[in-house]
N, C-alpha and C positions, 0 to 999 in steps of 0.2 A: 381350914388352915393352909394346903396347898394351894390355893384361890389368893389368897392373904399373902402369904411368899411370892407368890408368882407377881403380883400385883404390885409388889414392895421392890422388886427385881425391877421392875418396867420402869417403877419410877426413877430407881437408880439410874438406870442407862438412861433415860430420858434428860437426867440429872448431868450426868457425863458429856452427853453430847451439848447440853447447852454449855457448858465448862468448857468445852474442846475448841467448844465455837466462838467463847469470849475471847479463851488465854490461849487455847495453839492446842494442837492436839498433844506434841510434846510433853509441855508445860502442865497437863493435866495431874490434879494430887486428890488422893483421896479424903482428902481433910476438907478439901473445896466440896469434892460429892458430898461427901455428908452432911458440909453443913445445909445444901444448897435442898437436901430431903429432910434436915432437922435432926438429923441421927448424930451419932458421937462415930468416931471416926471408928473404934473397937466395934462395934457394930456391926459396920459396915463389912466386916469381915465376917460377920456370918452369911453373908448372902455371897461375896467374893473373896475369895481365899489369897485375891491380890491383887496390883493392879495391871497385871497381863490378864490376868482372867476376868477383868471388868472389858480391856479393849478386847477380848477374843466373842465377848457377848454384845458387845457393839457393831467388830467384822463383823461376826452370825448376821445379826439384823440388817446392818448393812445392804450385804450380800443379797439376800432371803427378800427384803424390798426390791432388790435393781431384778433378780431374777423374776420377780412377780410382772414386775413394768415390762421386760424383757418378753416375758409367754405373753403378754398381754399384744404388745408389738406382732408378735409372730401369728398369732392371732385374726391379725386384721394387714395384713402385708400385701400391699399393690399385686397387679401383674406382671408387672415388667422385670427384670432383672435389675436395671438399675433403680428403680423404683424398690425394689427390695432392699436392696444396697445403703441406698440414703434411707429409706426409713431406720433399718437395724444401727446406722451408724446417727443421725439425729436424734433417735430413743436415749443410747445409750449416750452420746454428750451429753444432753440434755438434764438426763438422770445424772450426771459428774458433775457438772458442771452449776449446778442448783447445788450442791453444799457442798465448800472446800475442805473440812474438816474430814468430811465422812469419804470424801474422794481421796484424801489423803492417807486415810485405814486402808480401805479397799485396796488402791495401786499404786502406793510408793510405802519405800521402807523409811516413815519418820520418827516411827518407836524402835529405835537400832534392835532390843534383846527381846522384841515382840515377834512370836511365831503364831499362828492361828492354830487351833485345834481343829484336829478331822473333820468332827460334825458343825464348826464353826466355814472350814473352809468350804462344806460340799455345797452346798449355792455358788459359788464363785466358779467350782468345776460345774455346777450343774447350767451356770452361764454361759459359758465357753460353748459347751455340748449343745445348748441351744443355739446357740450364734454359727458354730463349724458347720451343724446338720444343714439350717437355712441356707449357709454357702454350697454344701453338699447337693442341695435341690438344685442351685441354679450350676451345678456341673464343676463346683469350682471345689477340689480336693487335697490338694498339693497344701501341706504342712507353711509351706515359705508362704504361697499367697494366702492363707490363714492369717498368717504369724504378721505380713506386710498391709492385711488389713485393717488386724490390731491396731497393730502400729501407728497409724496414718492417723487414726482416728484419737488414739492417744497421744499423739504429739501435737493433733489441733485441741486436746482437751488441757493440757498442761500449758500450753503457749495461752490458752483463754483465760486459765486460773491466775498464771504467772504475771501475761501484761495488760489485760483489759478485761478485770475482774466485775460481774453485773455489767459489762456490753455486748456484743457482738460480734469484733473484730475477726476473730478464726473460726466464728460460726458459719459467718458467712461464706466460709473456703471451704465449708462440708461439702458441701456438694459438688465443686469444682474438683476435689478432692474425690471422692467417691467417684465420679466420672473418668479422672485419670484412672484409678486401681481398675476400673470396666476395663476402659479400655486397653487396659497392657495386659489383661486376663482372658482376652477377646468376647466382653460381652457387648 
C-alpha cells in the first residue's frame, strides 16, 4: 500500500512538472494534474493537502537531483583551482539551465505565497555546503567571495534562460567569467 502511494505521489509530481513546463510554473492548477494522472481533482488531495505542498514536493526533488549531480561534480573535480571553479560552476548551469521551470522553483520567487518546507529545503542548504566546503579547499572562505560566486554564476544562468533559451550565448562567458572571480580572489 505504501509502495502504491509512494508510486502514485511520483506520478503526480511528474504530472506537475510536465504542466509547469507546458503553462508556466505559475500558471500550474490542480485540476490540470489530475486530469493529466486520470484522477478527479478531490483526489488529488489525498496525496497533497495543496497546491504549495505539491510545489514544496517538487523544490524537494528538485533540489535532491541538482545536489546528487553536484556530489557527483565534487566527486571527480580537476586539480587546478580554476579547474575546480568552472567545473562547480559549469555542473551547476548546466543542471539550471536544462529545465526553466524547475530552475524557476529552485532560485526565484515565481510562486509569490510558496515557502519550502525544512525537509523540502535541506538539499538546497545541503548544496550550498557542498559548493562553500569545495571553495573552502581551494582557500577561498570569505562569506562575500561565496556569495559573488553565486552570484556571477547566476546571473550568467538567468541572462541564458532570459535571452537565448536552448543556445549558448552566456555559456560561453562561464569560464571567462570563473577566470575573472580567480583571479580577483587571487587564484
Amino acid at each position: 500500500m505504501a509502495e502504491r502511494r509512494s508510486a502514485t505521489r511520483s506520478e503526480i509530481v511528474a504530472a506537475a512538472w510536465d504542466a509547469a513546463r507546458e503553462c508556466g510554473l505559475a500558471n500550474l492548477t490542480l485540476r490540470e494534474v489530475a486530469d493529466r494522472v486520470g484522477m478527479r481533482p478531490p483526489s488529488l488531495y489525498s496525496h497533497f493537502d495543496s497546491k504549495n505542498a505539491l510545489y514544496d514536493a517538487m523544490f524537494g526533488q528538485a533540489w535532491s537531483e541538482c545536489l546528487a549531480v553536484m556530489t557527483e561534480c565534487v566527486r571527480n573535480l580537476p586539480d587546478t583551482p580554476r579547474g575546480v571553479l568552472r567545473s562547480l560552476a559549469a555542473t551547476f548551469f548546466d543542471f539550471c539551465v536544462e529545465d526553466l521551470a524547475r530552475f524557476q522553483l529552485m532560485n526565484q520567487r515565481i510562486v509569490i505565497d510558496f515557502e519550502p518546507s525544512a525537509d523540502s529545503y535541506a538539499p538546497a542548504v545541503g548544496t550550498l555546503d557542498l559548493f562553500r566546503n569545495a571553495l573552502a579547499e581551494l582557500g577561498i572562505r570569505d562569506q562575500q567571495d561565496v556569495d559573488l560566486c553565486v552570484a556571477l554564476t547566476g546571473g550568467l544562468i538567468d541572462a541564458q534562460l532570459a535571452n537565448d533559451p536552448g543556445g549558448d550565448r552566456w555559456r560561453r562567458l562561464l569560464d571567462r567569467a570563473v577566470d575573472m572571480f580567480a583571479e580577483n580572489v587571487g587564484l
